[in-house]
C-alpha positions, 0 to 999 in steps of 0.5 A: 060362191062361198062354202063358208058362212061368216057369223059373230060372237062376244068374247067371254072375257072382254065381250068385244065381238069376234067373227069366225068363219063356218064351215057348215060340212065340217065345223058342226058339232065340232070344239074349237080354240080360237083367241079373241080378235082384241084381248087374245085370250083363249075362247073354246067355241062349240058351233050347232046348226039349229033347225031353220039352219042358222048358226049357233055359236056357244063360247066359253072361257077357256077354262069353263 
């Protein structure tokens, strides 16, 4: 069994779609900078659980 959770978000800059890999004891309410699977660019991504425990990823440009 798998302690992380796979979700998907678009770039903010090419809107290609990206996953990333959830810790949900660790990434909550955590910011992080990941570059983008196609264009590199920086995306600084803020991940929330909502309350039927889904996943929420906000992502940004780097220099929002």
């Amino acid at each position: 069994m798998s302690l992380t959770h796979e979700a998907e978000f678009s770039c903010p800059y090419c809107m290609a779609p990206n996953s990333i890999e959830i810790d949900p004891i660790n990434d909550v309410a955590q910011q992080q900078i990941v570059d983008c699977q196609i264009c590199c660019q920086p995306i600084e991504i803020i991940i929330s659980e909502g309350m039927d425990g889904d996943f929420e990823i906000i992502a940004r440009t780097d220099d929002e």
